[in-house]
FILO-619867 format. One record per residue (C-alpha): x, y, z. Coordinates in steps of 0.02 Angstrom, whole numbers, padded with zeros to 5 digits, always signed. Example, Ala and Ser with C-alpha at 12.3 -4.5 7.8 and 13.67 -1.06 7.14 Angstrom:
# residues 2
+00615-00225+00390+00684-00053+00357
***
This chain:
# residues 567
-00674-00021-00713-00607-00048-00895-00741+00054-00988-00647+00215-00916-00488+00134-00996-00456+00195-01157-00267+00110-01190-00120+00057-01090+00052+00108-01168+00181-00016-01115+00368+00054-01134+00495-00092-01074+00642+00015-01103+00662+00199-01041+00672+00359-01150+00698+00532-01114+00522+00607-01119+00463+00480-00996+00417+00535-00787+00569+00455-00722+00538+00307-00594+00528+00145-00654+00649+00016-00663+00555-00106-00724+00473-00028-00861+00330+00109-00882+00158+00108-00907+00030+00246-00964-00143+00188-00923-00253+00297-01042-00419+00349-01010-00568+00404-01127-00595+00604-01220-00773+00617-01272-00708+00678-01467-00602+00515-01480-00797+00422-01465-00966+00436-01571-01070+00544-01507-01178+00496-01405-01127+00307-01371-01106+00228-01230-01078+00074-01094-01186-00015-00994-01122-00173-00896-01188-00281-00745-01094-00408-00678-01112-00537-00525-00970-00635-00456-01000-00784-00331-00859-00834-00220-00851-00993-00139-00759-00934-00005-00902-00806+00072-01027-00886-00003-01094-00723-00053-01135-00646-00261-01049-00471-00249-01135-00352-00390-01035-00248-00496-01114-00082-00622-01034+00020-00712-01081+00138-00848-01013+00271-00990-01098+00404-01107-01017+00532-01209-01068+00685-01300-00983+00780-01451-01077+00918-01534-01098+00909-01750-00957+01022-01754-00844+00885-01645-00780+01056-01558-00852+01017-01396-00857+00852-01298-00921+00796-01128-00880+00612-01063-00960+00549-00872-00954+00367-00822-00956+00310-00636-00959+00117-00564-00974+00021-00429-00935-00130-00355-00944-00233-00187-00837-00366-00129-00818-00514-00024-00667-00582+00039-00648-00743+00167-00499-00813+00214-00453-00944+00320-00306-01008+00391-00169-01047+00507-00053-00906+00582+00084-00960+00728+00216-00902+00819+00336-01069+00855+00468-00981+00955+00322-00904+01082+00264-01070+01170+00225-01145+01005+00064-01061+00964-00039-01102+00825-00196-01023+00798-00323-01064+00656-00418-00910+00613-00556-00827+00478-00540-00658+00407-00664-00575+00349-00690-00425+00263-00803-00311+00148-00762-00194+00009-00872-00064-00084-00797+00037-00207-00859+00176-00294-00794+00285-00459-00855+00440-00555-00745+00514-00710-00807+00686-00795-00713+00749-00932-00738+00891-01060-00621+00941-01190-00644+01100-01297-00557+01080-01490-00584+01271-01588-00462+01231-01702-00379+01074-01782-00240+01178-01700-00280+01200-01504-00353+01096-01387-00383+01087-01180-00478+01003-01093-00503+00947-00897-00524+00803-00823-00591+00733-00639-00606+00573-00554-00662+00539-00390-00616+00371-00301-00662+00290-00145-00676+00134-00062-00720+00054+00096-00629-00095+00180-00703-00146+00359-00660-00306+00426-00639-00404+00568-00491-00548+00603-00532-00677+00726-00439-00832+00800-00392-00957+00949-00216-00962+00997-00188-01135+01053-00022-01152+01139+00070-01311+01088+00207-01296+01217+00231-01472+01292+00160-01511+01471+00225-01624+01621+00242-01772+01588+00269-01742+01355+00398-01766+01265+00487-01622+01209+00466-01519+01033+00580-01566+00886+00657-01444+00851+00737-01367+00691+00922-01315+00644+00902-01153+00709+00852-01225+00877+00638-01166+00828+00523-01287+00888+00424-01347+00733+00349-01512+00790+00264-01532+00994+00163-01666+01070+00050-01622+01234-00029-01799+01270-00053-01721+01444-00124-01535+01409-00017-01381+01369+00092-01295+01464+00041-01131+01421-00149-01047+01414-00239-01034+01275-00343-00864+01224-00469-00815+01085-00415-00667+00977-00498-00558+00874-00473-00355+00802-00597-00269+00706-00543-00115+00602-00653+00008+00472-00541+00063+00324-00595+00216+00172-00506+00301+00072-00545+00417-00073-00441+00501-00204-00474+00659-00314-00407+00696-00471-00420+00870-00567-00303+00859-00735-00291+01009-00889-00184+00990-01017-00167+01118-01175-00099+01067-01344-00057+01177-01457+00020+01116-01644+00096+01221-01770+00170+01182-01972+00324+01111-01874+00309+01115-01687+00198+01058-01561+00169+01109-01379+00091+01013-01268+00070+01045-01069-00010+00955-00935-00047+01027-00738-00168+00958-00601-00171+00900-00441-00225+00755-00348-00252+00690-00162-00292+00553-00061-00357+00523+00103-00429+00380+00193-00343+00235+00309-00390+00154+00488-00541+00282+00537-00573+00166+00709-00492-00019+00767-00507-00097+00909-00484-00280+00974-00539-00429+01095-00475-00549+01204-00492-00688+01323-00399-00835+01392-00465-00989+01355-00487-01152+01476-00463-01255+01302-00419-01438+01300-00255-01439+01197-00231-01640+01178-00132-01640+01021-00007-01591+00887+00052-01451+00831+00151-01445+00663+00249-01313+00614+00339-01416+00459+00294-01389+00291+00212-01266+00202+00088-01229+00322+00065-01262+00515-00070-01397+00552-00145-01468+00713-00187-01603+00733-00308-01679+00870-00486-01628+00923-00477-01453+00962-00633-01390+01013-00654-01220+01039-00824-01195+01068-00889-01028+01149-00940-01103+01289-00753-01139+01320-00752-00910+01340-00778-00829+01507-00947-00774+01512-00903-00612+01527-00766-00502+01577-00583-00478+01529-00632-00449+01345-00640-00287+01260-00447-00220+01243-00456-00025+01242-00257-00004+01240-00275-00075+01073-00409+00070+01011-00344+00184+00886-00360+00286+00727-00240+00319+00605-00292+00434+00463-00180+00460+00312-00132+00605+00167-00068+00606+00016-00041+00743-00133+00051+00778-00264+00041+00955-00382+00109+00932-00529+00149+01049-00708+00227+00966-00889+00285+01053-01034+00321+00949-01178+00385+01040-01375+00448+00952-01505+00508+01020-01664+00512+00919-01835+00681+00940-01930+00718+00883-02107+00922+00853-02051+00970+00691-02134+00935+00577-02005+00847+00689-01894+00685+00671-01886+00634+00817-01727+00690+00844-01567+00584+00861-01422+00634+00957-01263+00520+00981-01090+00518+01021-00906+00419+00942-00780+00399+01003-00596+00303+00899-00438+00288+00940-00246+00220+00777-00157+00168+00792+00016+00124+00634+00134+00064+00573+00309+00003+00498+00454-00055+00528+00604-00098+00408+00752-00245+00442+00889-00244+00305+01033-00396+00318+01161-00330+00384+01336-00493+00374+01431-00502+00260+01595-00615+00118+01549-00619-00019+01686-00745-00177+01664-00895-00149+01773-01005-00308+01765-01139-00191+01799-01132-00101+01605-01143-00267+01525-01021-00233+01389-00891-00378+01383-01044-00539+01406-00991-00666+01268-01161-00676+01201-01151-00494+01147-00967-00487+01066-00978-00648+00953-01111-00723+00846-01104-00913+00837-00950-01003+00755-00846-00979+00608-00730-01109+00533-00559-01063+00536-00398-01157+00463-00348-01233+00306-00397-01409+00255-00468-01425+00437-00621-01317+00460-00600-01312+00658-00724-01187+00739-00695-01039+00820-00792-00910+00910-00869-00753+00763-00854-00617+00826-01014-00485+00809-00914-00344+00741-01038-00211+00723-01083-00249+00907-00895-00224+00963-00871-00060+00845-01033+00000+00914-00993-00023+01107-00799+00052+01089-00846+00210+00992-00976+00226+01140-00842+00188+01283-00704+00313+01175-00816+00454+01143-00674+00580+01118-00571+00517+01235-00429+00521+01088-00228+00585+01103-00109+00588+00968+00031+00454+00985+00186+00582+00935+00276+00428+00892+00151+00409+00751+00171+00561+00688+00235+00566+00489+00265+00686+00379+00356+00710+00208+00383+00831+00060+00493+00813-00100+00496+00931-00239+00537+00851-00396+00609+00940-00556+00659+00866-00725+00715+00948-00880+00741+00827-01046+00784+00836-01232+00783+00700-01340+00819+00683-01528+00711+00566-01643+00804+00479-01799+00762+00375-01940+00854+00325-02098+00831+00155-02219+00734+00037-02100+00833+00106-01940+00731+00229-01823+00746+00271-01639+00804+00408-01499+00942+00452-01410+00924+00575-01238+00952+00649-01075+00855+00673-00912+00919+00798-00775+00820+00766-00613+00849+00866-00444+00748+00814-00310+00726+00890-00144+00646+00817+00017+00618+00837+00203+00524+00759+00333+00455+00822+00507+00434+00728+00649+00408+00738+00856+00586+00747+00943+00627+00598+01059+00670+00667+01236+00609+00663+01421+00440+00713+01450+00359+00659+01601+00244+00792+01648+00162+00746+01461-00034+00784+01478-00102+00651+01342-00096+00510+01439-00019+00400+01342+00156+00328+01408+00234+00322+01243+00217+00509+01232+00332+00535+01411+00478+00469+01285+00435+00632+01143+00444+00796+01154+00327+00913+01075+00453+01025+00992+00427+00973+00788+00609+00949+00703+00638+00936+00498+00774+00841+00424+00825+00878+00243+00919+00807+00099+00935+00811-00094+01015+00744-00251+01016+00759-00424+01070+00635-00562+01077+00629-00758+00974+00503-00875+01057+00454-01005+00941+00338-01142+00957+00260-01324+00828+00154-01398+00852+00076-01581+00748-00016-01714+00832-00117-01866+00686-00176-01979+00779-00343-02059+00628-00398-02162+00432-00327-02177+00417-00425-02019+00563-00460-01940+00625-00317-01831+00776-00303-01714+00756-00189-01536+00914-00118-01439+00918-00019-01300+01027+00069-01141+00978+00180-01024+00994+00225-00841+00854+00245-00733+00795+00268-00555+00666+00226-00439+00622+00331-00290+00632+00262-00111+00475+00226-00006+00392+00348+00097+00398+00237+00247+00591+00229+00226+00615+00397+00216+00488+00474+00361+00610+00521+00504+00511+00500+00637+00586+00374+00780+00461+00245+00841+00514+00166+01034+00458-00011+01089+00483-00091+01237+00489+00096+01332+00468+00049+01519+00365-00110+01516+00455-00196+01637+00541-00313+01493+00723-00290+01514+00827-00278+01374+00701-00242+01244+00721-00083+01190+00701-00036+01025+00715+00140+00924+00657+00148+00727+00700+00287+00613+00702+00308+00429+00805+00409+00337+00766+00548+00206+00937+00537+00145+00892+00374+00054+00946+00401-00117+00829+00319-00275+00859+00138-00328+00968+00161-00496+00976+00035-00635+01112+00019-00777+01029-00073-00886+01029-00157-01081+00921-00272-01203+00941-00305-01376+00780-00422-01438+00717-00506-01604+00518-00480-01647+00464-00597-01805+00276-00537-01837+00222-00687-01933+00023-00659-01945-00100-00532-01903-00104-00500-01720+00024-00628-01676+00208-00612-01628+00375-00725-01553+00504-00642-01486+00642-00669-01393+00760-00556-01294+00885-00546-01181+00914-00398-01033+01067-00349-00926+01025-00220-00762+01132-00187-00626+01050-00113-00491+01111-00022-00347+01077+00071-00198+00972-00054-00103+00880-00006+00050+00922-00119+00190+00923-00070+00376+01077-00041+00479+01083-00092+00663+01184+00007+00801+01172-00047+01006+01179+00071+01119+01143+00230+01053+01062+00380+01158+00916+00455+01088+00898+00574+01218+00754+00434+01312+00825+00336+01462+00728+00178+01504+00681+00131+01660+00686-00058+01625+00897-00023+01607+00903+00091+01763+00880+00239+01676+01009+00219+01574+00975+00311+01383+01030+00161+01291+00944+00092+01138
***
């Protein structure tokens, strides 16, 4: 929420004392110290937003109160929030090169967030200064997708699907029914996550130098904590149109997809597709910033600094390997118990589709699962880079012309450990991806380093006309989910020929780097308002794009190419 927002600094060109990562630009969000506030003030706000969408008012609270003693030597700042959220969407989603599906469905799903900031900061002296500062985040996200898939493949007798220049079909008629079934859809999935935050800092400021450093730590956990989906062929009337052209694909007939259209029970709950997939991230971090102010002509200080970060991240995957088989008997899977009326689902066509009762279907898989839970090793993630910087950078100004000039070293060093594909058919889990991984854990390493070079300069022409240049070169990391080596096989002996596929990142990725310029003209002419105009130059390299090899061994034959180890 804003009130823990005390100021965003927005730096569109790079300088030496900045955290190295952005090629865009940089932003410092901020937030509130109790002896920058009166004491004893404070925030109150209540807010309601209606959405049309869910048809639901979602409240929203938040609130702030500070303390600073007479002295203004000692200051203690809480303020928490929170916040629910309703989110409906409808639409179309298709798959025109798999027998021309179209399927209008609803998504629906509910967030609750929740936020508490402490800080206290300690001031003895108009000299020193620390303080500490924790926030605690977290937020829930369950919701539950649902949809009929409503094959528009032609039948006998229709004429066939215009097609597009790629040879997709994006235009079928099926005067006389489809040619392929069509099958309600629908997966549920409960979502948290919640961060922690603990940040010191210490700032110490002498006649002609300052020091100023900055440590803490802070972690996040959360992601899918249980999934699980539906299913059922339909015996749908699909007289119609389907219309892949445009912006959007359309039907268009009388589709109606009543429940009573579902089985009545049976051949519903998919337990294959039960799984939990927690997540972890951290980081550690320590800053040392001093800066020294000079009287040298031009020179107006120089500040130098050292920063050091170890970030750790993953993800695990647990799929249910118990031996659930539909018993009429239990009652589970009757249609009357796993959906809840009708939804509309589409665009500008509200067609109707079976809701599904969500907390029903959660309710009756955690019950089936129990513990019945192995780890997919093929979902297994893990990452660590250590991150050092050192800087200096010297400040100047001199008759209306002011700015910096700087270096950045980073070094950077990062591995990632993962499951080792091989043969392992005696595997105990249960789980037939797990046959194609060993258990023995591998690491893969890699590092670089790079310099930073940066310049920034202001001419002020008039009292308010001022002239901004600037060079510098900069990087941006990779992603963690490019860089995790862990290989992920599909198509592993599912009786689909030819459809092997192994995925693997690489760790060796090096940052996105940007050589980049801008030279701009500000003309301030009133109080609070500004034109500018500016123009930019970057040239940015080391993309990450994937690369594409056929028949490579990974140590995994496949049945479905006669064993052969060919991916």
């Amino acid at each position: 929420p804003s009130e823990l927002i005390a100021g965003m600094e927005v730096y569109k060109s790079s300088q030496a004392d900045l955290v190295e990562g952005g090629v865009g630009g940089t932003v410092n969000v901020k937030t509130r110290k109790p002896l920058d506030m009166d004491a004893n003030s404070g925030v109150l706000s209540v807010k309601g937003t209606y959405a049309s969408g869910s048809e639901e008012t979602d409240p929203e609270f938040s609130g702030l109160y500070s303390f600073k003693n007479d002295a203004e030597t000692i200051g203690v700042l809480v303020a928490a929030a929170q916040s629910d959220y309703s989110l409906v969407r409808k639409g179309f989603e298709a798959t025109p090169t798999w027998n021309q599906y179209i399927a209008p469905v609803s998504f629906h799903q509910t967030k609750e967030r929740e936020a508490l900031n402490v800080v206290a900061q300690f001031r003895p002296t108009e000299a020193i200064e620390f303080g500490i500062n924790y926030m605690d985040l977290t937020l829930g996200a369950n919701g539950v997708n649902q949809g009929v898939w409503i094959a528009g493949a032609p039948g006998a007798g229709d004429p066939p699907c215009q097609v597009s220049h790629q040879n997709v079909p994006v235009y079928c008629e099926h005067k006389n029914g489809s040619s392929a079934p069509s099958y309600f859809d629908s997966r549920s999935r409960q979502a948290e996550m919640t961060s922690e935050t603990v940040d010191a800092w210490f700032t110490y400021t002498a006649e002609a130098a300052k020091l100023e450093t900055r440590f803490g730590t802070t972690e996040a956990t959360g992601g899918t904590s249980f999934e699980n989906s539906i299913w059922a062929g339909i015996d749908l009337p699909t007289k119609g149109i389907t219309d892949f052209r445009g912006d959007t694909a359309r039907l268009i007939g009388n589709f109606d997809s009543s429940i009573s259209y579902l089985p009545a029970s049976g051949a519903f709950l998919d337990m294959s597709a039960v799984v939990k997939q927690p997540n972890e991230d951290q980081e550690d971090y320590f800053q040392a910033d001093l800066t020294f102010d000079l009287d040298l002509g031009p020179l107006t200080s120089i500040k130098t600094g050292a920063r050091q970060t170890e970030h750790t991240a993953g993800a695990r995957q647990y799929k249910y390997n118990g031996n659930y088989t539909y018993n009429a008997a239990d009652g589970y899977e009757k249609r009357e118990l796993l959906t809840d009326g009708l939804i509309a689902g589409g665009t500008d066509q509200d067609i109707l589709i079976p809701k599904t009762n969500a907390k029903y279907l959660d309710a009756i898989t955690m019950k089936i699962a129990g513990n019945n839970f192995a780890e997919d090793r093929s979902g297994y993630k893990s990452l660590t880079e250590e991150n050092t910087s050192l800087y200096v950078m010297g400040n100047f100004e001199v008759d209306g012309v002011r700015g910096n000039l700087g270096f950045r070293y980073i070094q950077t060093d990062a591995s990632s450990e993962y499951y080792v594909p091989g043969v392992n058919p005696d595997d105990a889990t249960g789980l037939p991806v797990n046959k194609g991984f060993t258990t023995t854990l591998a690491t893969d390493k890699a590092s670089y380093d790079d310099v930073l070079p940066s310049f920034n300069v202001a001419f002020d022409l008039t009292d308010d006309l001022i002239l901004r240049a600037s060079a510098a070169k900069v990087i941006t990391r990779s992603n963690f989910n490019d860089m995790y080596a862990t290989t992920s096989v599909a198509g592993l002996n599912d009786n689909n020929p030819n459809n092997g596929t192994a995925t693997r990142g690489n760790i060796g990725l090096l940052p996105y780097t940007s050589n980049q310029a801008d030279v701009g003209l500000e003309w301030y002419f009133s109080e609070g308002s500004v034109a500018s105009a500016a123009y930019f130059n970057k040239t940015v390299t080391n993309f990450v794009v994937p690369s594409v090899s056929t028949g490579v061994s990974i140590g995994v034959p496949d049945g479905d190419k006669g064993g052969a180890d060919s991916w």
